[in-house]
Each structure stands twice: as C-alpha cells, then as structure tokens.
py3Dmol code that shows the C-alpha trace and the ligand (Angstrom):
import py3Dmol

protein = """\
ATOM      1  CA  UNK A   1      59.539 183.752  93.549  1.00  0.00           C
ATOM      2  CA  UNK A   2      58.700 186.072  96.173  1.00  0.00           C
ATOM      3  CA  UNK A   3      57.372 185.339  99.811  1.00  0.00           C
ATOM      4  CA  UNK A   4      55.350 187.295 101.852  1.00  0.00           C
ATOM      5  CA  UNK A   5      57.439 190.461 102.607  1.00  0.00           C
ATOM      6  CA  UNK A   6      58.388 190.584  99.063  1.00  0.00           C
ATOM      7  CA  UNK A   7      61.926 189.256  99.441  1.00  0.00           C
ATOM      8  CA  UNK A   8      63.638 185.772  97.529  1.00  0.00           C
ATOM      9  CA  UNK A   9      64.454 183.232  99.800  1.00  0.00           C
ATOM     10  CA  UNK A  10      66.172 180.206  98.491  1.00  0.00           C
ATOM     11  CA  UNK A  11      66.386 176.816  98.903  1.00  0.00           C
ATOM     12  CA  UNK A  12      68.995 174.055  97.018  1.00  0.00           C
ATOM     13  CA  UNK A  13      70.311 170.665  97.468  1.00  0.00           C
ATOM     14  CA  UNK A  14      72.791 168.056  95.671  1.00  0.00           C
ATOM     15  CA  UNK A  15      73.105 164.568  96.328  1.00  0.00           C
ATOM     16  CA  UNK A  16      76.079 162.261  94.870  1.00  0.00           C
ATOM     17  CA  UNK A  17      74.076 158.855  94.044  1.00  0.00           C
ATOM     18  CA  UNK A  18      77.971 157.161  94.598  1.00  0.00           C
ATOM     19  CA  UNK A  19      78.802 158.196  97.984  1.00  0.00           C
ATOM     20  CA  UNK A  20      75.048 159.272  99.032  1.00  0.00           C
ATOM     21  CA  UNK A  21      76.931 162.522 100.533  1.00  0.00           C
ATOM     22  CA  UNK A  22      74.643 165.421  99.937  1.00  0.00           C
ATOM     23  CA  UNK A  23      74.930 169.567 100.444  1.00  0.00           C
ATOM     24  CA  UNK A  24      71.942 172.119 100.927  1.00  0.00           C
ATOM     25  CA  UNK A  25      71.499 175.708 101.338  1.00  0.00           C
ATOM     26  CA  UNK A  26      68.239 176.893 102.687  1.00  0.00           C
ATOM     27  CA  UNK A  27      66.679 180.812 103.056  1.00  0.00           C
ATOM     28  CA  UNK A  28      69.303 182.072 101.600  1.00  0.00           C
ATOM     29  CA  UNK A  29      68.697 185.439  99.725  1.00  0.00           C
ATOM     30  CA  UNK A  30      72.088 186.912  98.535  1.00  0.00           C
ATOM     31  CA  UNK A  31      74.214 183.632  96.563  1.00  0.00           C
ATOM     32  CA  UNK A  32      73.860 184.274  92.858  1.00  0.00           C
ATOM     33  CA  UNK A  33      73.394 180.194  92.230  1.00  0.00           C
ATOM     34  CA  UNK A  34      72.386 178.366  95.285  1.00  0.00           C
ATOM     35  CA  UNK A  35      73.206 175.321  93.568  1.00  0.00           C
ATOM     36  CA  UNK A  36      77.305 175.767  93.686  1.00  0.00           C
ATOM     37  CA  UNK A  37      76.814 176.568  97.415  1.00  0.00           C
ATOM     38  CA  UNK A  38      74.940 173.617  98.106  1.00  0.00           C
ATOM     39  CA  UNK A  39      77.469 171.700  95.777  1.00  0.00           C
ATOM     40  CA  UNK A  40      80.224 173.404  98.085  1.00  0.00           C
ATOM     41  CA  UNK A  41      78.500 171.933 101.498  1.00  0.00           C
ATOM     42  CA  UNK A  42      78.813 168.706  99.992  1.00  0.00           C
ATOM     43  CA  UNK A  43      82.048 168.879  99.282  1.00  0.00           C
ATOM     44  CA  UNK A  44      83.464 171.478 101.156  1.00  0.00           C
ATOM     45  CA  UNK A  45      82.355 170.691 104.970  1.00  0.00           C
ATOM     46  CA  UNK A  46      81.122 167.884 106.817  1.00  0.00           C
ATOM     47  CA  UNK A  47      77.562 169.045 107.183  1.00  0.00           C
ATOM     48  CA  UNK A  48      74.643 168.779 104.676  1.00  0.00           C
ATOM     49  CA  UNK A  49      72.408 171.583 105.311  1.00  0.00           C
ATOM     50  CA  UNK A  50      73.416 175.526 106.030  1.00  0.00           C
ATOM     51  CA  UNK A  51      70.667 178.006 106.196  1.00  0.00           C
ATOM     52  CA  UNK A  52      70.781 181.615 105.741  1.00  0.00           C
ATOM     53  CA  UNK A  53      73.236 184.142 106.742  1.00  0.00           C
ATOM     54  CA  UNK A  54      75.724 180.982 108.065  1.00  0.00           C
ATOM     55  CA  UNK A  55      75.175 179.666 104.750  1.00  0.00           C
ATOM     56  CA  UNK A  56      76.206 182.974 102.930  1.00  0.00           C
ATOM     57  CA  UNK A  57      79.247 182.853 104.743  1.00  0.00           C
ATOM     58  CA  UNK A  58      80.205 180.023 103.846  1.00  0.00           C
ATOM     59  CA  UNK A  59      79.674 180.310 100.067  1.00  0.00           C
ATOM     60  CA  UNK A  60      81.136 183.863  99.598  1.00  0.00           C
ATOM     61  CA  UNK A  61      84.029 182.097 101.740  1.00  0.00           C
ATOM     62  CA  UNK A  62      84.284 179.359  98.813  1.00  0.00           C
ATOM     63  CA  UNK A  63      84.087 182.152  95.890  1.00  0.00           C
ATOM     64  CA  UNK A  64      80.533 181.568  95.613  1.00  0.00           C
ATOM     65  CA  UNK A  65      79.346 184.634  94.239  1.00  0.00           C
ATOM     66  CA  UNK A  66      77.122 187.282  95.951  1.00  0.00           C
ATOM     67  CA  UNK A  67      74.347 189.502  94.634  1.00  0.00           C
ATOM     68  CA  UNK A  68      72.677 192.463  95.523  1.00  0.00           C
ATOM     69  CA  UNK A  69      68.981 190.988  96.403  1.00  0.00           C
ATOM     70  CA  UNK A  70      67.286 193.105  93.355  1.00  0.00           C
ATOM     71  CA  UNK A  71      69.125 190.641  91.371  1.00  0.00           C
ATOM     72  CA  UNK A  72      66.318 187.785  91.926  1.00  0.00           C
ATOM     73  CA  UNK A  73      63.936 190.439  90.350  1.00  0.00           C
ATOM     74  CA  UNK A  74      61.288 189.471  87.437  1.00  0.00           C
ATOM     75  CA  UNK A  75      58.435 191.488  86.529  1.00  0.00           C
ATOM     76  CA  UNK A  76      56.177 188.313  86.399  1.00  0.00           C
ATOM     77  CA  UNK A  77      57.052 186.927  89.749  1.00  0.00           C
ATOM     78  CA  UNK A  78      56.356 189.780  91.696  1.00  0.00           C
ATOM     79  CA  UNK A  79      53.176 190.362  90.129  1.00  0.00           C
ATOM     80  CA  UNK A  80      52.493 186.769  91.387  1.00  0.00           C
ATOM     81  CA  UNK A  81      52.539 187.594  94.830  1.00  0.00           C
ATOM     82  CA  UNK A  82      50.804 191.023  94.327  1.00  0.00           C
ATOM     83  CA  UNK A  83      48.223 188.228  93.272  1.00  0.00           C
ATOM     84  CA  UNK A  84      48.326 186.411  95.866  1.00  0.00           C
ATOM     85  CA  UNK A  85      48.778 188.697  98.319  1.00  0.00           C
ATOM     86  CA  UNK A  86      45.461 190.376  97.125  1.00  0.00           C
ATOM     87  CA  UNK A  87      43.874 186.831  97.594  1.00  0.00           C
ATOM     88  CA  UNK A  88      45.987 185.072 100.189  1.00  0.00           C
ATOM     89  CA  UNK A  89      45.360 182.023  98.726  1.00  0.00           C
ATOM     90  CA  UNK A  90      48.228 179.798  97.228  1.00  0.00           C
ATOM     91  CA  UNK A  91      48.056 179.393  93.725  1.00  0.00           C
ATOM     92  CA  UNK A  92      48.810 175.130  94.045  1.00  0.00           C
ATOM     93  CA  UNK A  93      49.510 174.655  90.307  1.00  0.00           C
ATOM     94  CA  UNK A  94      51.996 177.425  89.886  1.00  0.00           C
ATOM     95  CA  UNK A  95      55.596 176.269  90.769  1.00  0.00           C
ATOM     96  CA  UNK A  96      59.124 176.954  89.806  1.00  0.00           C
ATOM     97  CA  UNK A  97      61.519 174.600  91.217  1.00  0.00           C
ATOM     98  CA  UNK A  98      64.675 174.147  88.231  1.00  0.00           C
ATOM     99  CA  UNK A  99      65.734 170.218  88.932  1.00  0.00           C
ATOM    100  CA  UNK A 100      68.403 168.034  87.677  1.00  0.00           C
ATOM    101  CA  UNK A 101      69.163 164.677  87.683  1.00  0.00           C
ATOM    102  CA  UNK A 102      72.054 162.668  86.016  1.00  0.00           C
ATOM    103  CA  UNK A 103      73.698 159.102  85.004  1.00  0.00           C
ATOM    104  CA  UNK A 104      77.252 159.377  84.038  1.00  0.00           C
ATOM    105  CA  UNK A 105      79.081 156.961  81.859  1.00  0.00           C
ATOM    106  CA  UNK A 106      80.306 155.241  84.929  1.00  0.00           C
ATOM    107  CA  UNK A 107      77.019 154.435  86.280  1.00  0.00           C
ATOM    108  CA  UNK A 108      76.780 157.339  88.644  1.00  0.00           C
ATOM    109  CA  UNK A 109      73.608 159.041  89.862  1.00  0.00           C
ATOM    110  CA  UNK A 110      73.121 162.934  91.006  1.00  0.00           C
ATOM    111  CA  UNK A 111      69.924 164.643  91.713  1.00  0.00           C
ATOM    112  CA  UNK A 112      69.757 168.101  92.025  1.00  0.00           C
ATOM    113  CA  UNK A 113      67.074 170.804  92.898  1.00  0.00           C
ATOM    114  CA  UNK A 114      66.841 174.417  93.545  1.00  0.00           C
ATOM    115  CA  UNK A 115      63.834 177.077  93.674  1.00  0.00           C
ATOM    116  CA  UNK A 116      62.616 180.433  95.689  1.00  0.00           C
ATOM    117  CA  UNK A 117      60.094 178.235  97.010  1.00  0.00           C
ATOM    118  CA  UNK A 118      55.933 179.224  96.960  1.00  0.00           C
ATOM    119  CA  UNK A 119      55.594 182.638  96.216  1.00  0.00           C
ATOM    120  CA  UNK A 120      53.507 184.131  99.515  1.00  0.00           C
ATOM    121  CA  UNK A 121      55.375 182.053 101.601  1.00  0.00           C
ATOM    122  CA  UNK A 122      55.728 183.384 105.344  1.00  0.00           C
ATOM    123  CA  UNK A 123      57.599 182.971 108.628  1.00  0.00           C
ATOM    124  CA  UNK A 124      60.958 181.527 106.956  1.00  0.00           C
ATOM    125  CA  UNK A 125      59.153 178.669 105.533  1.00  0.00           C
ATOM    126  CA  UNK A 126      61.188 176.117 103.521  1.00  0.00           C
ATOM    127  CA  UNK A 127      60.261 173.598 101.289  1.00  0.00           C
ATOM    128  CA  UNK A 128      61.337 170.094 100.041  1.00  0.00           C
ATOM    129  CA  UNK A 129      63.923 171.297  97.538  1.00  0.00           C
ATOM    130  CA  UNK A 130      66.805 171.532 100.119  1.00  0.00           C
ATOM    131  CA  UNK A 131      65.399 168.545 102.409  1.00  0.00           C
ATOM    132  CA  UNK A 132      67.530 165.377 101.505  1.00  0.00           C
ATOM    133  CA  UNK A 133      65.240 162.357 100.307  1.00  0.00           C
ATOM    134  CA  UNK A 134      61.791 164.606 100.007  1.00  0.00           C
ATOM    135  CA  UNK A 135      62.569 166.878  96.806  1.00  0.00           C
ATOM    136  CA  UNK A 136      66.030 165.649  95.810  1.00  0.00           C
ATOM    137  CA  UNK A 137      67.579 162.666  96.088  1.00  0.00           C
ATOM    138  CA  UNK A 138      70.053 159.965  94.503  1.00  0.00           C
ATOM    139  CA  UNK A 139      71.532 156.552  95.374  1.00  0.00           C
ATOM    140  CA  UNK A 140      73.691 154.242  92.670  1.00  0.00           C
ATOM    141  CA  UNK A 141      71.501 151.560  93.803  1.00  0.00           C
ATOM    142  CA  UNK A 142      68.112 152.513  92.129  1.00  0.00           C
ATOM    143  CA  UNK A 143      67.467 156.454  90.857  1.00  0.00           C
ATOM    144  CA  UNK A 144      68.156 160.308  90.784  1.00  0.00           C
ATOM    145  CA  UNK A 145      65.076 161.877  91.825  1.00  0.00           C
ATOM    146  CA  UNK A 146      63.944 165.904  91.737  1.00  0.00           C
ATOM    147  CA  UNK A 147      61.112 167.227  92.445  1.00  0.00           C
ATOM    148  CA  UNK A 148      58.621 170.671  91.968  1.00  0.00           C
ATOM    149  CA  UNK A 149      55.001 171.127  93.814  1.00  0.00           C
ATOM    150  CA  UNK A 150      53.590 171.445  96.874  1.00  0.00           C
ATOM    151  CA  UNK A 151      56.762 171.195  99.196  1.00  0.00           C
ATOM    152  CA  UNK A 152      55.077 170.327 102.176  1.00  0.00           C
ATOM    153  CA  UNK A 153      53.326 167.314 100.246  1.00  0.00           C
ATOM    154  CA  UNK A 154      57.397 166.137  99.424  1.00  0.00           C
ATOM    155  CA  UNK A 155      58.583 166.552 102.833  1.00  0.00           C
ATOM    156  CA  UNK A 156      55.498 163.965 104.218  1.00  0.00           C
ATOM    157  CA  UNK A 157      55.621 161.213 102.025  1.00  0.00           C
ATOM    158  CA  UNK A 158      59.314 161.882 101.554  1.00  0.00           C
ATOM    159  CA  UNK A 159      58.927 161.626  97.849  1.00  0.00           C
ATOM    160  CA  UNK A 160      62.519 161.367  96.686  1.00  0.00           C
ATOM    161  CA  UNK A 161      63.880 158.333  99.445  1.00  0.00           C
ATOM    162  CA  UNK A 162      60.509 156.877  98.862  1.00  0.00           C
ATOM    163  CA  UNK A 163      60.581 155.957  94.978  1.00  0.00           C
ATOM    164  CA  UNK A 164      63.841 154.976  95.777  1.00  0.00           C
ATOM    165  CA  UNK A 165      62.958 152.748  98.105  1.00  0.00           C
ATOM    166  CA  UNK A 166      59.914 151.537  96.485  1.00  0.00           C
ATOM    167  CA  UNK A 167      63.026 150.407  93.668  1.00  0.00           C
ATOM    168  CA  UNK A 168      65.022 149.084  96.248  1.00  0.00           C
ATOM    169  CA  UNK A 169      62.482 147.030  98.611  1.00  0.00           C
ATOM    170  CA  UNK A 170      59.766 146.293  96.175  1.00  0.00           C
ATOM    171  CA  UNK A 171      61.558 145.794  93.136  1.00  0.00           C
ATOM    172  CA  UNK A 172      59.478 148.121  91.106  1.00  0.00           C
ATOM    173  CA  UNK A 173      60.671 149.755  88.033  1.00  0.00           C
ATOM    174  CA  UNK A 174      61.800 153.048  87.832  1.00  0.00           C
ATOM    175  CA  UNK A 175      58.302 154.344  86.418  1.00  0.00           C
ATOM    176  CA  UNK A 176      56.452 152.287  88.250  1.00  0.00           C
ATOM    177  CA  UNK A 177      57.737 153.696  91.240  1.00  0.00           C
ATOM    178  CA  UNK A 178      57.426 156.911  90.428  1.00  0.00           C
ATOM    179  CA  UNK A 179      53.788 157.155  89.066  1.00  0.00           C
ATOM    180  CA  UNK A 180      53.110 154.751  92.374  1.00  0.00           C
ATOM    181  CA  UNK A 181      54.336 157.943  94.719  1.00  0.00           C
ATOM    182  CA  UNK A 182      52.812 161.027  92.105  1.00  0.00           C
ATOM    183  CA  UNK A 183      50.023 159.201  90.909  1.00  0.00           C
ATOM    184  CA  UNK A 184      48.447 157.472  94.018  1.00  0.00           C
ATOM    185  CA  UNK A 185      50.537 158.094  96.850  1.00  0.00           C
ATOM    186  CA  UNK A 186      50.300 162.364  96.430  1.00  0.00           C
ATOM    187  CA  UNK A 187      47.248 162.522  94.487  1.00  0.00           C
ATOM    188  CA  UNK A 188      45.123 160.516  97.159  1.00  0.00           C
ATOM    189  CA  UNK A 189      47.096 162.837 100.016  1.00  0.00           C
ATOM    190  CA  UNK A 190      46.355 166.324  97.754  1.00  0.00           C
ATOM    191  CA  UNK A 191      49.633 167.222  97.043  1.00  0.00           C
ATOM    192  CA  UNK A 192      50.501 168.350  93.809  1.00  0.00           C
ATOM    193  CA  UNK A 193      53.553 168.232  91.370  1.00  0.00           C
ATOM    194  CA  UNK A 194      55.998 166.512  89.990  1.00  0.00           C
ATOM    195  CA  UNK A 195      59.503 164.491  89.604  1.00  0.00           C
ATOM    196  CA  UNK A 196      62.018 163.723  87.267  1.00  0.00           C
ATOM    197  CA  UNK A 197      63.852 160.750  87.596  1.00  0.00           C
ATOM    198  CA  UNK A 198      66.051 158.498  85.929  1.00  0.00           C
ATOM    199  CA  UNK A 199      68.114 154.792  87.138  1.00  0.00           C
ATOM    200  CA  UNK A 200      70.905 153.208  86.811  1.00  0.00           C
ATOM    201  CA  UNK A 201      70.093 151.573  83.276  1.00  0.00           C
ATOM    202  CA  UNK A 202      69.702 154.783  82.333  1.00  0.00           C
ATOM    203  CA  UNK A 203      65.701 154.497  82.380  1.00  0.00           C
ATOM    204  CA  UNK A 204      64.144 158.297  82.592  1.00  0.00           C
ATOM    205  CA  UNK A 205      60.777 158.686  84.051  1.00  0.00           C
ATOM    206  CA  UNK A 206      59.001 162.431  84.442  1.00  0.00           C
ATOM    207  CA  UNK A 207      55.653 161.865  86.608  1.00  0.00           C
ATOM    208  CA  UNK A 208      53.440 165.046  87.036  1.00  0.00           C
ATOM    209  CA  UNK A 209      50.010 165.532  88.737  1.00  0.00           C
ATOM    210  CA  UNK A 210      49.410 169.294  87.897  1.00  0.00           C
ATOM    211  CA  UNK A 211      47.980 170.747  84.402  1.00  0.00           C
ATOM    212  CA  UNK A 212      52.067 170.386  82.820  1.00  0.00           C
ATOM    213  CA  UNK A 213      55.637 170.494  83.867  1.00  0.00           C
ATOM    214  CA  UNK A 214      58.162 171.881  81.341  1.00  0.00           C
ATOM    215  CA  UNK A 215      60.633 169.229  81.338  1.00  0.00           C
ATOM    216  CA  UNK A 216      63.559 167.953  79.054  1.00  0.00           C
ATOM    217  CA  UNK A 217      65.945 164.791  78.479  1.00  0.00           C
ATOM    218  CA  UNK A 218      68.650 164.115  76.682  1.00  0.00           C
ATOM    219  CA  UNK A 219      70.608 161.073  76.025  1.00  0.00           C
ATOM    220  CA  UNK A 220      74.052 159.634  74.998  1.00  0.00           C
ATOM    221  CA  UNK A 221      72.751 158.364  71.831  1.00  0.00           C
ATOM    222  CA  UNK A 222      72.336 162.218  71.206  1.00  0.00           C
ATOM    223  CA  UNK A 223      68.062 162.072  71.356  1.00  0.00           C
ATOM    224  CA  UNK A 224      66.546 165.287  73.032  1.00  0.00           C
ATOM    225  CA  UNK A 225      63.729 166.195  73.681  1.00  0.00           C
ATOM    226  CA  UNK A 226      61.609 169.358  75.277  1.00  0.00           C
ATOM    227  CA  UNK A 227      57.998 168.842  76.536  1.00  0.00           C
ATOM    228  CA  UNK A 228      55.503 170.662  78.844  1.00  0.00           C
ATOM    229  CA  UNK A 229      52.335 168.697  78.990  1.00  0.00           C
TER     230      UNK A 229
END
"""
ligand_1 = """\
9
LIG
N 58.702 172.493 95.781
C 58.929 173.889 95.968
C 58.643 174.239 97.403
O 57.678 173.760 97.957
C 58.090 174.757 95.100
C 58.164 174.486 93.627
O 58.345 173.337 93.211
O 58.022 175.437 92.858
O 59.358 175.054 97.955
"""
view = py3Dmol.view(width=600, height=400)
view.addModel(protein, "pdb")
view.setStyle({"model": 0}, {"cartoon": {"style": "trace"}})
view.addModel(ligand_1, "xyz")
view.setStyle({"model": 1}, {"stick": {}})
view.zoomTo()
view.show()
C-alpha cells in the first residue's frame, strides 16, 4: 500500500516457535521481500528489529535483493490512497498484511507476517506486523500466530503473545483463545481484523472480525483449502 506521500514503506517479522529468536525489518522501502531480510536479522545478527535505511544495509549486505521503489507499484493501491487522501479517513476494513504460520513434522512452530502497512499512513508510522508478540508471533509451547487489521489495535492488546498466553496460563484451546482475543477482546476495544493461527497438535484456527479475510490451509494429510468469508 501506499502512505501519505505516496511512497511503500514496509514492515516484516519472523519468529522461530523453537528457540523464540525472532527478526524484523520495519519502513523499509527498497528490499524486494522484506520477509528474507527479516529472516536474515534472525539469523544473521543478534538484534530483532532494523528499520529503514540501517535495515537496507544490512539485507543488500546478506544478498537480499534491492528494487527500484516503482517496483511496489499497483494500479489499485494507489488509487486507494488517492481515495483516501480525497477523504482522509482510513478505510478500517481494507487491509493487506500476507501472513504465515507453520508446524513442521518435528513439532516446530513459525509465524510470519509482512505488509506496506495502512495505506494513508503518515509520519513513519509502523504497525504490528514487525512488532514481536502483537502481529506475529510463535512459541513450541502453545501456537504460531499472524495477524492483518488495525495495527495499532495489535500492538495494545498485544494480540499475538496474548493468545499465546491465554494457551499457556489459562489452558484454553487454540480457538478458544483466539476468538477470546478477536472476538471479545478487539471487538469490545474497536479494533478490527484478523489472525491465523495454528498449535502444536497441529490445530488451525483463522479468527476474523471484518466483512472476510482471504485465507488458506493446508495439511499433511494433503487437505487444502481456500476461503474468504
Ligand atoms: N496490520 C497492518 C498494519 O497495521 C495492516 C494490515 O493488516 O493490512 O500495519
């Protein structure tokens, strides 16, 4: 998407559910896929969150590639901010955040998120999607958790850590847990979105508060499945 002055600034995070290490890159507007460069801040230095130009660096440093800004170009998006712009009002239902999250064959959990953030945005602005435990998280010991809407909303109730912990300290399930924190705990606060999750049985659960969110599982008894509302 495209903030205020009409220029992509993106925001990504990874988090290794084994370890609970964790990279982000944040207002970054030249790495082709923030998500490697995230991925390499994880595994590449001992910090977890690199923003901007520093960031750039030290991607392009790692062979993450670089792109010529026009690259994060779609017809659609920028006519969302002319939109906007003409309103200045934030569309809430609109978002765009691409999430991920995993269980591996050896009982391993990853979570991970990446977006341009809310189109209009202003005055370097960042969202949830590279903040650690708000729109991305994982931890072995209950879920994977990603998560698209209202980033502000995410960073509050720390929506990622806090299903997790809901797991972990109330001994909910997985989908209690997460309908708990969309359902009640964001929809009583006004935030809107949504999170996909799944635990360490393997349980998946997908917990929206907007109109839809496009959304997709698959499993290793070879089930798949593509939804939207
Ligand atoms: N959560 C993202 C943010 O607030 C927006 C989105 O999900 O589209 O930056």
């Amino acid at each position: 998407v495209f903030n205020h002055e009409g220029k992509n600034e993106l925001d990504a995070s990874i988090m290794d559910g084994m370890t609970l290490n964790a990279g982000g890159v944040t207002g970054v507007g030249d790495i082709k896929n923030p998500i490697r460069a995230a991925r390499l801040v994880m595994e590449k230095s001992p910090h977890v969150l690199m923003m901007g130009a520093g960031a750039s660096d030290f991607a392009s440093m790692h062979g993450v590639e670089i792109v010529d800004s026009g690259y994060f170009y779609t017809e659609k998006r920028w006519k969302d901010l002319q939109k906007q712009l003409a309103r200045e009002k934030e569309d809430t239902e609109k978002y765009g955040t691409v999430g991920c999250v995993a269980l591996d064959r050896a009982g391993n959990l990853a979570a991970g998120t990446s977006t341009g953030g809310m189109t209009n945005k202003r005055f370097g602005r960042i969202g949830d999607s590279p903040i650690i435990g708000a729109g991305n998280y994982a931890n072995n010991s209950s879920c994977a958790v990603s998560g698209t809407g209202h980033g502000e909303y995410f960073i509050r109730y720390t929506v990622g850590h806090d299903i997790s912990a809901l797991m972990e300290y109330r001994g909910l399930t997985l989908i209690e847990a997460a309908r708990e924190v969309v359902q009640k705990k964001l929809e009583t606060a006004g935030g809107k979105g949504g999170v996909i999750c799944v635990d360490k049985h393997g349980n998946i659960a997908m917990e929206y508060n907007t109109t839809g969110m496009l959304r997709a599982w698959g499993n290793s008894r070879g089930e798949r499945n593509v939804v939207i509302f």
